[in-house]
C-alpha positions as CSV (number, residue, x, y, z in Angstrom):
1,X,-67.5,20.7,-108.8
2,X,-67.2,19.3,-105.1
3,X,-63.3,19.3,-104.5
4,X,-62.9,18.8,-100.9
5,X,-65.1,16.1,-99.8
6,X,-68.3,16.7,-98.6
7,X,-67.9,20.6,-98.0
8,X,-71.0,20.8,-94.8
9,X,-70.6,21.6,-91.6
10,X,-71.2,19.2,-88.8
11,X,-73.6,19.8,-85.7
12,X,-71.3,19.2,-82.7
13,X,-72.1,16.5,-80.0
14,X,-73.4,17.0,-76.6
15,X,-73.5,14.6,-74.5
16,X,-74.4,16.3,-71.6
17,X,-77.6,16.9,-72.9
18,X,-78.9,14.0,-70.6
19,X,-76.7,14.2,-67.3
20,X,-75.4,16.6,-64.5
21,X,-71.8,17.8,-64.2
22,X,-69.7,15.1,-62.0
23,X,-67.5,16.3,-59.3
24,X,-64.8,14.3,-58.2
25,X,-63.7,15.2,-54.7
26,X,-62.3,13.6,-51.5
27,X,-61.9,9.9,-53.1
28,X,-60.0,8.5,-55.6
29,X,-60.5,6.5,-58.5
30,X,-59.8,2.8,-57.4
31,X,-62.6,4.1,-54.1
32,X,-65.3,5.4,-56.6
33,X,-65.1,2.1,-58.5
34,X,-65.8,0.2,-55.6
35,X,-68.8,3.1,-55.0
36,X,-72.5,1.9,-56.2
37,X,-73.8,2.0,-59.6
38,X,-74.6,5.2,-59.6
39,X,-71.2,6.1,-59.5
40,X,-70.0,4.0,-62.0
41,X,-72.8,5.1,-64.3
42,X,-71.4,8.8,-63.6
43,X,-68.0,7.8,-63.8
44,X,-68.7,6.5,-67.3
45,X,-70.8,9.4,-68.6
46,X,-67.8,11.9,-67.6
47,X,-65.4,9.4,-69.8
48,X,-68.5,9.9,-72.7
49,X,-68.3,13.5,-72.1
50,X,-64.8,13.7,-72.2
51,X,-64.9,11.9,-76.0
52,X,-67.5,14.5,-76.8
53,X,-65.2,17.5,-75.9
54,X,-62.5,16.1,-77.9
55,X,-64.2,14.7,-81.0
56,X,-65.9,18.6,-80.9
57,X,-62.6,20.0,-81.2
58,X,-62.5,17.8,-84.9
59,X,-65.6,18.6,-85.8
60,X,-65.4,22.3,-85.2
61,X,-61.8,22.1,-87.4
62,X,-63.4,20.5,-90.0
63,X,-66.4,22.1,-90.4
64,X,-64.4,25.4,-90.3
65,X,-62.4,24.7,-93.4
66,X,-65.1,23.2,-95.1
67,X,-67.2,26.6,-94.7
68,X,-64.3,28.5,-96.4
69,X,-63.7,26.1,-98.6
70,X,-67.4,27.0,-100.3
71,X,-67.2,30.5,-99.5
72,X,-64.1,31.4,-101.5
73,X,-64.2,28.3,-104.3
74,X,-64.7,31.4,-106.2
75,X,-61.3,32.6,-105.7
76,X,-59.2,29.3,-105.0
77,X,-60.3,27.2,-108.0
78,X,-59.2,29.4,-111.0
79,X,-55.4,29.4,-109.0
80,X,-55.5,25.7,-109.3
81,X,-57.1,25.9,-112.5
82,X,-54.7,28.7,-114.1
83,X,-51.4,26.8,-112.3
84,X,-52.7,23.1,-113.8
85,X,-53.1,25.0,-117.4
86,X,-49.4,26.3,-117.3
87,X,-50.5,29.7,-116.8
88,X,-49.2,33.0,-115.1
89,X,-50.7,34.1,-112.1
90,X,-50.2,37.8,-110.2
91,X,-52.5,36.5,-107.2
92,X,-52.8,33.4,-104.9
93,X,-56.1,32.2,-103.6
94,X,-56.3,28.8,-101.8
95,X,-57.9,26.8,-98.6
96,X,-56.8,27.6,-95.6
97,X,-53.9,25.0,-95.0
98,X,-52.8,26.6,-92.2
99,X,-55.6,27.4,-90.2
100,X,-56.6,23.4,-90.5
101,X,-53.0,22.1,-89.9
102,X,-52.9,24.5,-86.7
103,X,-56.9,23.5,-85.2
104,X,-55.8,19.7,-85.9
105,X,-52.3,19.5,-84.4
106,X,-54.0,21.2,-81.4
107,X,-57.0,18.7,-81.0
108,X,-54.4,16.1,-81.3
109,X,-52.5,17.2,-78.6
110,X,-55.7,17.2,-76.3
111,X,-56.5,14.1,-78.0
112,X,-57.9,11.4,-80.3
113,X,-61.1,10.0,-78.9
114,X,-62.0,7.5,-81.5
115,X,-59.2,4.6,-82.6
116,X,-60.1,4.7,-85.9
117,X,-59.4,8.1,-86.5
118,X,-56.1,8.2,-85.7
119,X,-54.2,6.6,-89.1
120,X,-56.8,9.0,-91.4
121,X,-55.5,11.8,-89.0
122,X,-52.2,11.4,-89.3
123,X,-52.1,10.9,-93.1
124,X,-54.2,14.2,-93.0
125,X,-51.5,16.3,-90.7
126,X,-48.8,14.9,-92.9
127,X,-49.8,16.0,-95.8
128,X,-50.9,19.5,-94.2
129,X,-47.0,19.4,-93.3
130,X,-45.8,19.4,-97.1
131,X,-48.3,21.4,-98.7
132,X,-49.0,24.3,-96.0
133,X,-45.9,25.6,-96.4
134,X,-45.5,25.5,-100.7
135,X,-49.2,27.6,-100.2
136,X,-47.6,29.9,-98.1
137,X,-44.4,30.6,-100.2
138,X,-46.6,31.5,-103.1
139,X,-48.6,33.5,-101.5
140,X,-46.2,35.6,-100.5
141,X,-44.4,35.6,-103.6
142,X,-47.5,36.6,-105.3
143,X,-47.8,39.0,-102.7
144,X,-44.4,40.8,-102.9
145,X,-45.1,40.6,-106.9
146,X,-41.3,38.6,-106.7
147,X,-42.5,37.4,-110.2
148,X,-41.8,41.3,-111.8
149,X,-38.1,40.2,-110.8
150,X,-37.6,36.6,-111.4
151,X,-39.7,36.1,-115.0
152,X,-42.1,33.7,-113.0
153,X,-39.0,31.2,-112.2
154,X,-40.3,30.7,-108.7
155,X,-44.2,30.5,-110.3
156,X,-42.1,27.0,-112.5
157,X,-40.4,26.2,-109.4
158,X,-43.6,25.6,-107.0
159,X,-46.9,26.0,-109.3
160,X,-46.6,22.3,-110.2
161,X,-45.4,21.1,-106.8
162,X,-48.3,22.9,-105.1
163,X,-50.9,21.4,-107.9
164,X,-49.5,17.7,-107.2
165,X,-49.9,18.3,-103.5
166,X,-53.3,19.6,-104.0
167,X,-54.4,16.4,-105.3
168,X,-53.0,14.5,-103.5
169,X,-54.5,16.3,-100.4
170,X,-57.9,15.8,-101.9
171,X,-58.7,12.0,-100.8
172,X,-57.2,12.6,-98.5
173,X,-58.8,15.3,-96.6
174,X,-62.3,13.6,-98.0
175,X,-61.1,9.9,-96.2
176,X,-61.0,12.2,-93.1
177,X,-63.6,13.7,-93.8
178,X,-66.2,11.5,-94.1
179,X,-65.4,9.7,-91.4
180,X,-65.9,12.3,-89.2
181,X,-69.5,12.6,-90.6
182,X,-70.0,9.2,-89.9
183,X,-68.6,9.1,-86.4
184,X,-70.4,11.8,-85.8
185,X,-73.8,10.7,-87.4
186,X,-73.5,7.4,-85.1
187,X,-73.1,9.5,-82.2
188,X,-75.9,11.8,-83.0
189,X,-78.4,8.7,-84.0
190,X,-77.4,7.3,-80.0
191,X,-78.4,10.9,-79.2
192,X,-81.5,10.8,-80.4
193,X,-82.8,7.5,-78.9
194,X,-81.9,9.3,-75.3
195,X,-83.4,12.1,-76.1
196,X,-86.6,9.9,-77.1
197,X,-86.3,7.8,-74.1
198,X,-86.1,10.8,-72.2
199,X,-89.5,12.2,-73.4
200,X,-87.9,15.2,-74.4
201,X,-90.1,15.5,-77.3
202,X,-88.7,19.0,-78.6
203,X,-85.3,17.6,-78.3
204,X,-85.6,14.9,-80.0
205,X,-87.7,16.7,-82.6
206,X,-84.6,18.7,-83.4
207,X,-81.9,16.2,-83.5
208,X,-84.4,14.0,-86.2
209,X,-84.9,16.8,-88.2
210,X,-80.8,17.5,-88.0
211,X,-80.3,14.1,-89.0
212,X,-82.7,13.8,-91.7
213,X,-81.7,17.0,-93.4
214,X,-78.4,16.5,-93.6
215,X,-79.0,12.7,-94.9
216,X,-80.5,14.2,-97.4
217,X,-77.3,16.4,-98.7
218,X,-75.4,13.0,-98.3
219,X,-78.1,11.6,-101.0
220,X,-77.5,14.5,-103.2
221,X,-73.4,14.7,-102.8
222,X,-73.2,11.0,-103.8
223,X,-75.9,9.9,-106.3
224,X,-75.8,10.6,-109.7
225,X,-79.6,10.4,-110.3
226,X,-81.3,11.0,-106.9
227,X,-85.3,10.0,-107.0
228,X,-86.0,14.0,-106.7
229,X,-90.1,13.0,-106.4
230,X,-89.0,10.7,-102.7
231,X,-86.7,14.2,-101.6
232,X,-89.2,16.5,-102.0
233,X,-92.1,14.0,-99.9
234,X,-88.6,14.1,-97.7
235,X,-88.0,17.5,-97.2
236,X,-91.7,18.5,-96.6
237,X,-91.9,15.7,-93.5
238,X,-88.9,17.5,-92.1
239,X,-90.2,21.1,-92.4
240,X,-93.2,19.2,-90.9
241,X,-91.3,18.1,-88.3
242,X,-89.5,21.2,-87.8
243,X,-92.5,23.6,-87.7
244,X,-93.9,21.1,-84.9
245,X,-91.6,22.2,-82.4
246,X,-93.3,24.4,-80.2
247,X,-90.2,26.2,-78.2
248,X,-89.8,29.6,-79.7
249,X,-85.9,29.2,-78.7
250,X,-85.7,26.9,-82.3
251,X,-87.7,29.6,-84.1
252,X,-83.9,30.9,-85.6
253,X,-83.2,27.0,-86.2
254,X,-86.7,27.0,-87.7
255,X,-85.9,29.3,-90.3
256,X,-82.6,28.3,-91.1
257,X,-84.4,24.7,-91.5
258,X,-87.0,26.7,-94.4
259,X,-84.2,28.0,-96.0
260,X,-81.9,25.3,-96.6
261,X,-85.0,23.1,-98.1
262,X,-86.0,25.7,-100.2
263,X,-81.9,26.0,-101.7
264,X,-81.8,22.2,-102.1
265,X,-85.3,22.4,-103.9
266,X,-83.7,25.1,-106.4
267,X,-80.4,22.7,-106.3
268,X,-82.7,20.1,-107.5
269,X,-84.1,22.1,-110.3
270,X,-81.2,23.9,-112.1
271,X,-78.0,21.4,-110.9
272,X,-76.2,24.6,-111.4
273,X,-72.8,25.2,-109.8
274,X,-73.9,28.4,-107.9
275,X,-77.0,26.6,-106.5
276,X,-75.0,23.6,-105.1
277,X,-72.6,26.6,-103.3
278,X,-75.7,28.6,-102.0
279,X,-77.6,25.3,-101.0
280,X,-74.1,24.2,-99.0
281,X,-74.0,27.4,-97.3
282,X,-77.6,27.5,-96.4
283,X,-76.9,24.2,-94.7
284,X,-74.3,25.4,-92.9
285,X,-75.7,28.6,-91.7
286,X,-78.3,26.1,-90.5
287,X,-75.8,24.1,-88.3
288,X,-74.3,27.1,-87.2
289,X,-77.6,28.0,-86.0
290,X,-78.4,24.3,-84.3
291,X,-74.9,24.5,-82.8
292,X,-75.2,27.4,-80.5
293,X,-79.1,26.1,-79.6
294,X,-79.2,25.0,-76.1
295,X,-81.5,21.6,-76.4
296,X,-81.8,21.5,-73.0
297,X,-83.9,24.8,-72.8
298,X,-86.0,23.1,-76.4
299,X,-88.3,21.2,-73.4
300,X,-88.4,24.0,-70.4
């Protein structure tokens, strides 16, 4: 069961990978257009590094409640499942609502560096609006144990409004959410061609193998009947890959890589439940791993 869109972590852009810090002192604006090339070139690579910040601020939101939201699916689906079935519950488990409404509303306010994310965003932080505050309610009822009290009357009251908002939230969290993969994947592919153009051969090593690995979960989160023969010739070229780079700074990244092909390689083999979770989590432990990597040291 894969309730909440794609459920993986994202590896954040950097697009300062490839240029200095600019300073902007002593002229202004309309002067440092009329400046050389040079300038404009920098100008515009602050603007591209600007985008980066914000679209990180997304991505890190995202990939935040998409980590919980594997972690505890334990816990949160039998609440929705128990509520849907009409039953009585003493606890309340669900996603984190409010941590995602709060990390959004604040990158928005900082923000929106891509047109086309602002209608999916908005739809998003609305219905984070209605259905933050019904979690909240019965988790504090359950909490309190108000239903020893009341015979379950607030349990009738907000059990169904809370399941109707969850599935509504669904598509639309996921229509968010894959569109943030996708910005970001087009970002990260442009990445990789400067990295290559830069002979930073390490680099670039790293960012393919990113991108490759994590095309791979797309594969298995949207086909029915992957070719399992063509992932596993896949995988092995990007632990390949990965075990090519010489810098021992990826050597955590390295075995982070390892891991997460052998839990899709067991995925692939049982399509068990449990090994979709712990393959998702090894992937995300992996871009954990990649996202605190300097790839600027990967070529020192």
């Amino acid at each position: 069961m894969k309730p909440l869109g794609k459920r993986i972590a994202m590896a954040v852009l950097c697009a300062a990978t490839l240029t200095s810090p600019l300073l902007l002192s002593g002229c202004s604006m309309s002067e440092l257009w009329q400046g050389t090339e040079q300038s404009r070139k920098e100008i515009a690579q602050r603007s591209e590094q600007d985008q980066v910040q914000l679209f990180n601020q997304y991505v890190k939101a995202v990939s935040r409640f998409n980590r919980m939201a594997v972690m505890f699916d334990y816990a949160n689906r039998p609440t929705l499942n128990e509520l849907k079935a009409g039953q009585h519950l003493t606890v309340f488990n669900a996603p984190n609502f409010k941590q995602l409404q709060k990390e959004l509303e604040e990158a928005k306010q900082a923000g929106v560096p891509y047109d086309e994310m602002k209608e999916p965003l908005d739809k998003l932080l609305s219905k984070l609006n209605e259905i933050t505050p019904v979690a909240e309610e019965l988790d504090a009822y359950y909490k309190s144990k108000g239903y020893t009290t009341d015979n379950y009357a607030k349990e009738q009251q907000l059990g169904p409004k809370y399941v109707q908002l969850y599935e509504q939230f669904i598509p639309i969290y996921a229509d968010f959410d894959n569109l943030m993969h996708k910005i970001n994947t087009d970002r990260l592919q442009q990445r990789l061609q400067q990295l290559r153009d830069a002979g930073k051969k390490n680099a670039a090593a790293a960012q393919e193998v990113s991108l490759r690995l994590t095309a791979v979960l797309e594969k298995l989160d949207s086909e029915k009947e992957p070719d399992v023969n063509a992932i596993n010739q896949e995988l092995q070229a990007i632990g390949d890959l990965a075990n090519g780079i010489s810098s021992p700074k990826y050597d955590p990244v390295k075995t982070s890589v390892n891991s997460t092909i052998g839990a899709i390689r067991t995925y692939m083999g049982s399509k068990q439940d449990n090994d979709y979770k712990h393959m998702v989590e090894a992937y995300n432990r992996y871009i954990s791993n990649m996202n605190t990597t300097n790839m600027n040291e990967l070529d020192q």
